[in-house]
N, C-alpha and C positions, 0 to 999 in steps of 0.2 A: 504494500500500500504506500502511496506517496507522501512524501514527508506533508507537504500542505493541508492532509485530510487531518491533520493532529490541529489542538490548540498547540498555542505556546509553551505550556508545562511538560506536556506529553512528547513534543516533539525534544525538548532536556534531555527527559528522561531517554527518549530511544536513542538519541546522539550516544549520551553517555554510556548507554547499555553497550552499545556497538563498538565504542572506543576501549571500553574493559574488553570485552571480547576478542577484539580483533589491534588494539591498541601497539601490542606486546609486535605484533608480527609489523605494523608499519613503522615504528620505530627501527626495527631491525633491517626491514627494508632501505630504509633510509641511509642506516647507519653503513651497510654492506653497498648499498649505493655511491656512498663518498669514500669508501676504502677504493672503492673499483675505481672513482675519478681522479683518486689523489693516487693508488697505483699506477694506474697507468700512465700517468703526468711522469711520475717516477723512472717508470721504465723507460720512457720515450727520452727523458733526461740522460738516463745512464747508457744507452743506445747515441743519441748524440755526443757524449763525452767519448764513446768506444771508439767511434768513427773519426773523432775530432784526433785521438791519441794515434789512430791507423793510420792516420794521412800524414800524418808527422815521423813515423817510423818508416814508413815507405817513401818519402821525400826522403830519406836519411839512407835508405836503400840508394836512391837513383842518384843521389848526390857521390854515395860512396863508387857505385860503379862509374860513374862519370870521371873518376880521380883515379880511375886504374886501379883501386882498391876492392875487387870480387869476394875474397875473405869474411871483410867489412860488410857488403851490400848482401853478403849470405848470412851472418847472424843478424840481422835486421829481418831476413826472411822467416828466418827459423823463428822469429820471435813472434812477427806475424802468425805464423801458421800455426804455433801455440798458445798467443794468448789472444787472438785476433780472429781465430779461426773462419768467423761467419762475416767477418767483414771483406768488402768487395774488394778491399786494396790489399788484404790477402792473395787474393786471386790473382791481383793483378801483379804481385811482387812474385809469385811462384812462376806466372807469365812466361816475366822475366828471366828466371832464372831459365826455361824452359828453352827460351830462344838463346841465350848463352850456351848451354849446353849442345845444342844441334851446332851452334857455331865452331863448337869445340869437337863437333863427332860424339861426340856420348848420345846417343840416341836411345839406347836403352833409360838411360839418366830423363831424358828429355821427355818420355812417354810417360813414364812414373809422375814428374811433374804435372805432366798435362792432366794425367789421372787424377791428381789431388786435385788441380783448378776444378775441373770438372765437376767434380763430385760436389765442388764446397759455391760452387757461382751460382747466386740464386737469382741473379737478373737473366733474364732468357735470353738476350742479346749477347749478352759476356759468354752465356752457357754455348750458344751454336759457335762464336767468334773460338773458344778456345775446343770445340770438336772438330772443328775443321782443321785446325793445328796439329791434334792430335790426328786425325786420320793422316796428315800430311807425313805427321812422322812416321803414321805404321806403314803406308807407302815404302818411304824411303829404307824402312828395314824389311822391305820386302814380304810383307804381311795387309797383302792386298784382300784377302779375306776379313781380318781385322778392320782394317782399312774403311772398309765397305758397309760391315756392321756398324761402327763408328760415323758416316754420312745416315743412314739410315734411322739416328738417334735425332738429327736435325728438321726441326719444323721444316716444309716445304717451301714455308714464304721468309725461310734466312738464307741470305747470302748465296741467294739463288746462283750468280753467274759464279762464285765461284767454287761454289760446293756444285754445283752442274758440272764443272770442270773437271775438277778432282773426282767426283766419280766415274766422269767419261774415262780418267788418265790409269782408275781403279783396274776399271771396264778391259782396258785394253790390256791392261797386266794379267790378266784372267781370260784371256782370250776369249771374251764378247765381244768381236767388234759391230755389231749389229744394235747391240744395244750401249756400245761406247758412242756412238754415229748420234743415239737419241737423244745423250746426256751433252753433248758438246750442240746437238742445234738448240735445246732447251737453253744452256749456255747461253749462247748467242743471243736468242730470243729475252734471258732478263735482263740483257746489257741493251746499252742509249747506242747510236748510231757514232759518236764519238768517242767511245770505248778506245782505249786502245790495244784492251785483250784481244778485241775482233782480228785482229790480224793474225795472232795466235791461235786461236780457234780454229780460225779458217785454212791455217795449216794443217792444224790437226786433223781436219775433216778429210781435205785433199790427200793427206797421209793413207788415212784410212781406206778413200776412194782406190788409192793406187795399189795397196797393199790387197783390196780385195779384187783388183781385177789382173792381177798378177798370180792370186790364188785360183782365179779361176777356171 
């Protein structure tokens, strides 16, 4: 029944009755309501300070490698990836280290790395940019089936020309060229007309073309 159908006395009395009854549980609502605002204020706080300390140790990476000091620019990583783990400049300092190592030939080294970025990049852009890296290395250590699994982990709308690429270059280590032919015109097709992979590609394709009427 509506509060209005009471007098004034009656309608006291029900307020009060309802506030005893049910008083105990809005209070507490409230109460669990401003932990959860003043929490998460908290958190978002200490998430900002995380980030703020990660940017400052990875500029201390790129600074240290910039100085010819690798050593140096690697306990800055290792510290990242220990106490920094979830942060993106983790990622991006393990990156690094990742492309040092291919520069150096440690390719096994360089895989492992990519492996951690991978696992630990929560932005989807970072995630495809460092599987591509990674396929790129199991390529080069001749692990073209790896390779291949590893493009296949990639949204379809990242880095289309050059994950199109790198699977067509998969493709032909594996002797598909029929379906290396589809990945290099895909290629082609997410690149702009001033590309200047297109010139690349277009070798590749002519490669293919020669290679298959040579086979046949």
């Amino acid at each position: 029944m509506a509060f209005d159908e009471y007098d004034k006395f009656e309608q006291s009395e029900l307020v009060q009755k309802w506030l005893r009854e049910n008083g105990l549980s809005i209070v507490a609502g409230i109460a669990i309501g401003l932990v959860g605002i003043f929490g998460w204020q908290q958190w978002r706080n200490h998430q900002a300070r995380n980030e703020s300390s990660a940017a400052q140790i990875y500029k201390l990476a790129q600074v240290a490698n910039a100085a010819g000091k690798p050593a140096i620019a690697s306990q800055f990583t290792d510290q990242l990836m220990k106490d920094y783990e979830k942060s993106t400049y983790a990622v991006f300092a393990v990156s690094d280290r990742a492309k040092q190592q291919v520069q150096a030939k440690q390719l096994d080294k360089a895989e492992a790395s990519l492996a951690w970025a991978e696992s630990h990049a929560t932005d989807p852009v970072l995630k495809s940019l460092t599987q591509v890296r990674m396929a790129q290395v199991e390529l080069a250590r001749d692990n073209a089936t790896g390779a291949l699994a590893t493009l296949d982990r990639i949204p379809a709308t990242a880095y289309q020309g050059l994950a199109q690429e790198l699977r067509g270059d998969v493709l032909v280590k594996l002797g598909r060229a029929e379906d290396a032919r589809k990945a290099y015109q895909a290629a082609l097709a997410a690149l702009n007309e001033q590309a200047p992979q297109r010139g690349v590609l277009q070798m590749k394709l002519d490669d293919l073309a020669v290679a298959g009427k040579q086979g046949a």
